[in-house]
matplotlib code that plots the C-alpha trace (Angstrom):
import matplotlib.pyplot as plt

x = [69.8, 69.8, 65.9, 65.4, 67.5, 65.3, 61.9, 62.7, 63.6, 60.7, 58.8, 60.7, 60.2, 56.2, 56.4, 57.7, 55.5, 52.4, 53.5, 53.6, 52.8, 49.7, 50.3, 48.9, 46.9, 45.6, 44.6, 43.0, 40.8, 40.1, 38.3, 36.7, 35.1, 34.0, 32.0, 30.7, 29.5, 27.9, 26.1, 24.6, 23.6, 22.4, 20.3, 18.5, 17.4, 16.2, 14.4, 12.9, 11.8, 10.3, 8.6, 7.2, 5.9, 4.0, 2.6, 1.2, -0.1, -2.0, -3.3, -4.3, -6.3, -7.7, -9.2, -11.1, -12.9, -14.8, -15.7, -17.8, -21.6, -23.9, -27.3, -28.8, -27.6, -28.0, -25.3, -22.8, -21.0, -20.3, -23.7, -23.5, -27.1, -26.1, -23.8, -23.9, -26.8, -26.8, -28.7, -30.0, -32.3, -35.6, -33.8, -31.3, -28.3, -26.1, -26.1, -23.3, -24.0, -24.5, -21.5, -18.9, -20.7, -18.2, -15.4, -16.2, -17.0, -12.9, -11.9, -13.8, -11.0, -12.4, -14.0, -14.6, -13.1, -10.9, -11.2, -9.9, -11.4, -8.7, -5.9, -4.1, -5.5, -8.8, -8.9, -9.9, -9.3, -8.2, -8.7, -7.5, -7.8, -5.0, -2.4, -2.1, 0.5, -0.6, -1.5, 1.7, 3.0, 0.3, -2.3, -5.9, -5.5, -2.9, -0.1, 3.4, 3.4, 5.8, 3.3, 0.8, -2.8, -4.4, -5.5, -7.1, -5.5, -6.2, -7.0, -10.0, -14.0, -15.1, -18.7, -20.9, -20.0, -17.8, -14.5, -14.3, -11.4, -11.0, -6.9, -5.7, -2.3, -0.7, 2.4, 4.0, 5.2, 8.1, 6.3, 2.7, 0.5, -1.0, -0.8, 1.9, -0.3, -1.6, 1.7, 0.4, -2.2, 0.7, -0.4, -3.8, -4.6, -4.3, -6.4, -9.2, -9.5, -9.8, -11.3, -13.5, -12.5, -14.5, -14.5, -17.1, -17.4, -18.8, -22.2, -22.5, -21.0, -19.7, -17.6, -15.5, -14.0, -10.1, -9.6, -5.6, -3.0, 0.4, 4.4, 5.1, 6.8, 6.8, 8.2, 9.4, 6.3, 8.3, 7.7, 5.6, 6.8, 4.5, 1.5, 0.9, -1.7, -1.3, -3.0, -6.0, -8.5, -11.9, -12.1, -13.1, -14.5, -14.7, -11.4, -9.6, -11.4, -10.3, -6.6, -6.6, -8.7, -6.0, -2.7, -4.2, -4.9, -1.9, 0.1, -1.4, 0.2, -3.0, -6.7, -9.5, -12.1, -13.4, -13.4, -15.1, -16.5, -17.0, -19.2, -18.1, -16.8, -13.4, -10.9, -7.2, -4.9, -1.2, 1.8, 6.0, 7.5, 11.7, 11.6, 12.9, 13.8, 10.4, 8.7, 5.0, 2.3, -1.1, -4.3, -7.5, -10.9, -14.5, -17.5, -20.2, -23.5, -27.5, -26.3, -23.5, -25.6]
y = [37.6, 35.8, 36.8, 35.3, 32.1, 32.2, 32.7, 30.2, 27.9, 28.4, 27.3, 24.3, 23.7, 23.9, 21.7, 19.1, 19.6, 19.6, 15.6, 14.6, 10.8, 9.5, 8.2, 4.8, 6.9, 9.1, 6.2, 4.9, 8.2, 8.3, 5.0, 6.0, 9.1, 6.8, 4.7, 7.5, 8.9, 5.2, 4.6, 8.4, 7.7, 4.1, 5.7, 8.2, 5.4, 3.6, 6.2, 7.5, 3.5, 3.2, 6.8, 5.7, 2.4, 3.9, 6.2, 3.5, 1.8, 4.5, 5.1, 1.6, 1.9, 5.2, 3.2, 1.0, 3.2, 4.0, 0.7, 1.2, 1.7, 3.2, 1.8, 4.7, 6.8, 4.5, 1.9, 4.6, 5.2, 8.5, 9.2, 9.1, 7.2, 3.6, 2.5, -1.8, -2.0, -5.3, -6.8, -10.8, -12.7, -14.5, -17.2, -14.9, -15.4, -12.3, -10.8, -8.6, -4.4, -3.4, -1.0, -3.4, -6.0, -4.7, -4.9, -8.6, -9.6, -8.5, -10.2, -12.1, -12.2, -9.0, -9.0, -4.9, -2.1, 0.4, 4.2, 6.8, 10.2, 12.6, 10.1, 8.0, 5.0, 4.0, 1.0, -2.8, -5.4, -8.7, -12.4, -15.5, -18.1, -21.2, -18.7, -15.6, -13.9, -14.3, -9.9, -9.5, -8.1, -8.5, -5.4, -6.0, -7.3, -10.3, -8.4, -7.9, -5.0, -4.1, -1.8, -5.2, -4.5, -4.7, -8.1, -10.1, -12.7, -16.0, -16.7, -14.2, -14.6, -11.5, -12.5, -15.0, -16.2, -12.9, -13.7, -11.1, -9.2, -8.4, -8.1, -6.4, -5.9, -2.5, -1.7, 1.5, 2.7, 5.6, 7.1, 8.1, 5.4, 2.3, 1.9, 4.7, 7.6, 4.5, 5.7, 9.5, 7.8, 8.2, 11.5, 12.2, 15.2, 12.8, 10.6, 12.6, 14.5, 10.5, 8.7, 7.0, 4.3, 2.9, -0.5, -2.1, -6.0, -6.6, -8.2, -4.6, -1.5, -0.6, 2.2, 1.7, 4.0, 4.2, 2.1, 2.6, 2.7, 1.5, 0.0, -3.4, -5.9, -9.9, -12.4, -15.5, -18.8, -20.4, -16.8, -17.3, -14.5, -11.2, -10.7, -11.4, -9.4, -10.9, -14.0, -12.6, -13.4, -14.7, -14.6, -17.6, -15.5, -12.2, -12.6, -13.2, -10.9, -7.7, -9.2, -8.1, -4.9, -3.9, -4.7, -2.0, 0.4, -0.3, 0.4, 3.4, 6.8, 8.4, 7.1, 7.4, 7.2, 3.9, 1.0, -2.1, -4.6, -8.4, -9.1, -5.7, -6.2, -5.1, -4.7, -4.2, -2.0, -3.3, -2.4, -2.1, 0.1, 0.5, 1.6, -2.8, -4.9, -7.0, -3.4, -3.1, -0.1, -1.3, 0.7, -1.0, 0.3, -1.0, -1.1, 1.2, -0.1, 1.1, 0.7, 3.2, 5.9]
z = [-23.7, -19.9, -19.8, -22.7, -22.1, -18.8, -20.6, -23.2, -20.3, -18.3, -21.3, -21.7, -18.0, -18.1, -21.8, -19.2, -16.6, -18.8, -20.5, -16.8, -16.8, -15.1, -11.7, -10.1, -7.8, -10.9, -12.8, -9.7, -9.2, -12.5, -12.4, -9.8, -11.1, -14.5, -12.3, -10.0, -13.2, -14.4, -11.1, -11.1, -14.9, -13.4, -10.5, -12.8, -15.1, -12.7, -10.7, -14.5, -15.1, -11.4, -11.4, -15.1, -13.7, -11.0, -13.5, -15.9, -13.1, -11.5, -15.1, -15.7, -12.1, -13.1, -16.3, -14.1, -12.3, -15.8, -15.5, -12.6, -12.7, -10.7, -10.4, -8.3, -5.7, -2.9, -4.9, -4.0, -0.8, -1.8, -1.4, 2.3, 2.3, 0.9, 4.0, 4.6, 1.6, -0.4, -2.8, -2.2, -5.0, -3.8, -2.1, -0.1, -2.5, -2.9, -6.2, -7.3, -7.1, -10.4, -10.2, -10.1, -12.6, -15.6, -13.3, -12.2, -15.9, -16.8, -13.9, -11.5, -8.9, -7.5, -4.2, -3.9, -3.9, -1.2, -0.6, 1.2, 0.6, -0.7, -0.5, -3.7, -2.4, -4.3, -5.7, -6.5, -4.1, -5.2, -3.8, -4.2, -2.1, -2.5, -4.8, -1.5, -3.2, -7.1, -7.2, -5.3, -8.6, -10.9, -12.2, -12.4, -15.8, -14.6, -16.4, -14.6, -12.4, -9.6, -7.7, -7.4, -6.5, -3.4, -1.7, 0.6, 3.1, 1.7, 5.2, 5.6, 4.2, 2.8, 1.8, 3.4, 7.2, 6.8, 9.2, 12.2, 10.4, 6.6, 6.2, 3.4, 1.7, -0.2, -1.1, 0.1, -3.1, -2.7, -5.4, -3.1, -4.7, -3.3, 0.0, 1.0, 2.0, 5.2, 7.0, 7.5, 9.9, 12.5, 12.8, 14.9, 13.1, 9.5, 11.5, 12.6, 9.0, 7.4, 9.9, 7.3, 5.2, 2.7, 2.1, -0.7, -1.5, -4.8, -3.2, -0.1, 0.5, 3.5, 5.8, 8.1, 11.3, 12.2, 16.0, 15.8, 13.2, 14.0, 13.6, 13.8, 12.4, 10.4, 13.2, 12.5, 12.4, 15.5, 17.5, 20.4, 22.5, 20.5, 18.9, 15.2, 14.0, 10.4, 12.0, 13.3, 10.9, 12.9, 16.8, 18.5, 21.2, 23.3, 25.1, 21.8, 20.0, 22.8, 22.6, 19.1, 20.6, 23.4, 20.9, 18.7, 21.0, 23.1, 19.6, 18.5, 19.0, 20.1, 21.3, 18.2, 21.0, 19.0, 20.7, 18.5, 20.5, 20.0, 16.6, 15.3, 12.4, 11.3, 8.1, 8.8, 6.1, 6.0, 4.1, 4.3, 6.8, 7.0, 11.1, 11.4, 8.7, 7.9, 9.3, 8.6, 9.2, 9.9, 10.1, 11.5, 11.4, 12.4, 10.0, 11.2, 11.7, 11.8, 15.7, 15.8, 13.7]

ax = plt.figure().add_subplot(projection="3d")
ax.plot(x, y, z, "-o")
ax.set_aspect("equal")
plt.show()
């Protein structure tokens, strides 16, 4: 009989035990784990919206490229034979290369197109003088789009009286596309595998070799004590023209072995980098010329 007093009261004691009252510190941790569990499902649905973003707009860009005709061989970079060749009418006006007439048609904010060979980033290049900013976060199509498209500094000529540097703005998208795949010019070994970069305006084609890729960062306008490379758009003369030269070469993690010189003419690649708050990484490369060949 005393075992089974004892069983029946070891029973009773775990009947107790198991109605236990939630503490303050229970309730607490119990919040806790509720929001844990909202942020996580949070996070995922906004990693699934950003990742399905980035794929619609890489798909979007993909479209345009069917857009794009080829008049003959020679209208194609790719061809390796068409480098700096334009087109001018009778009176020496440029007239736009027949493979980006359907393109400039749908939108004529284009001014040409961007490509590096066996890299995400290919292409159009916006620009809009008096709105810098308007394809910040716009597709080619002037729909919203957080990944943008590419363009040029208001501040820069890309056609006639071309300004001595083309600069040209990307966003490094965590995802690979637009300009993210700019920052694996840190390494030589990236570098000498992609050293060309192929740059088209509507009205020429044109290719371009890496001078120096590098960190830096946004200063504030009142800033007078580095260089800004985001305002060097035309050089007055030589000595400004190899200040620009020696910053990029003095910022670069290795030597190219290209060294433009003053008239050269020049496009620089910029886009977001985390290493400093307003971070950037910059890539700058020369066009090649008949001279150079």
């Amino acid at each position: 009989m005393a075992e089974d007093a004892n069983g029946v009261e070891d029973k009773n004691i775990k009947k107790k035990s198991g109605k236990r009252k939630k503490t303050f510190k229970d309730r607490i941790l119990d919040v806790i784990i509720v929001l844990l569990l909202l942020v996580a499902l949070g996070s995922g649905g906004y990693l699934a919206r950003y990742y399905y973003i980035a794929k619609t707009a890489q798909s979007n860009f993909d479209d345009l490229k069917s857009l794009m005709d080829i008049d003959d061989p020679e209208d194609d970079y790719d061809s390796g034979t068409g480098d700096n060749k334009s087109y001018k009418t009778a009176d020496g006006e440029l007239t736009i290369l027949k493979k980006y007439k359907k393109l400039y048609e749908k939108n004529n904010d284009i001014a040409g197109w961007l490509k590096i060979d066996d890299t995400t980033i290919d292409y159009p290049v916006m620009y809009t003088p008096g709105d810098n900013e308007y394809y910040l976060h716009l597709d080619f199509d002037k729909n919203w789009s957080d990944p943008g498209t590419p363009f040029i500094d208001e501040n820069c000529r890309p056609f006639d009286n071309r300004t001595t540097n083309v600069l040209i703005y990307g966003h490094n998208m965590k995802s690979g596309i637009m300009f993210r795949e700019l920052l694996q010019y840190e390494d030589k070994d990236f570098c000498k595998s992609h050293n060309i970069i192929k740059f088209d305006t509507i009205y020429e084609t044109g290719r371009y070799e890496v001078v120096g890729a590098f960190r830096a960062e946004i200063y504030p306008s009142d800033d007078t004590d580095h260089f800004h490379y985001y305002e060097f758009f035309d050089a007055a003369d030589n000595e400004e023209f190899d200040e620009f030269i020696d910053f990029v070469k003095q910022n670069s993690p290795y030597d190219t072995g290209i060294t433009p010189e003053y008239g050269d003419e020049l496009i620089t690649l910029s886009t977001c980098a985390s290493h400093v708050e307003d971070g950037r990484f910059v890539v700058v490369a020369r066009k090649i010329n008949e001279k150079d060949k």
